[in-house]
N, C-alpha and C positions, 0 to 999 in steps of 0.2 A: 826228852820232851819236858816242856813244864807244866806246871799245875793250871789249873784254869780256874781262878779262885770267884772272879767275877762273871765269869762266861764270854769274857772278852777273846774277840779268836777263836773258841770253842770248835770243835771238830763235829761237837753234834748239839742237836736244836732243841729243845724240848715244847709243843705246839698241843692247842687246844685241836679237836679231830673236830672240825664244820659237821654243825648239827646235832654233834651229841658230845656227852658230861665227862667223852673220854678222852687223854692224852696220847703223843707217839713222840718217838723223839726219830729222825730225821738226821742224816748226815748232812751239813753243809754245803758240801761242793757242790755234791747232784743231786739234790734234795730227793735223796732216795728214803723211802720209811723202813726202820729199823722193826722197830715193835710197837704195840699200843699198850694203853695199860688203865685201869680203870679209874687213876684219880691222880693229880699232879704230883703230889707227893711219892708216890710210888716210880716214879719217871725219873725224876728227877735222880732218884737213887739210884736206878740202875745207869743213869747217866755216868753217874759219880763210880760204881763200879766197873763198868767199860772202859771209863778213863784208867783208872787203878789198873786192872788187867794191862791194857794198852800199855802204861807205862812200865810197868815191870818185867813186862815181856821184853821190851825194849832196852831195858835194864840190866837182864840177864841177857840180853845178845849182843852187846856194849862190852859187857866185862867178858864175853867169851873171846870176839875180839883182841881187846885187847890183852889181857892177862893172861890167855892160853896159848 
């Protein structure tokens, strides 16, 4: 997978919650809601760890693949 440094393509959404002061960040596809979270900056981070997780797991299932 690659990085998603601009959010271009992004796998998930990070969205203001209608009405109130709080964030969720949203899968793309099927605009399913992930989590909420009290303020954008915090969103945005677990965003960024999801992805991280995501990738790594994918990373080590890649080199198990192929190297083992």
């Amino acid at each position: 997978m690659k990085p998603y440094p601009l959010g271009i393509d992004n796998p998930y959404i990070v969205k203001g919650v209608f009405g109130t002061s709080r964030w969720a960040i949203y899968r793309r596809e099927d605009f399913q809601k992930i989590a909420t979270f009290p303020n954008q900056f915090v969103a945005y981070e677990c965003r960024r760890a999801i992805i991280e997780h995501e990738q790594s797991a994918w990373n080590q299932w890649l080199k198990k693949i192929l190297f083992d």
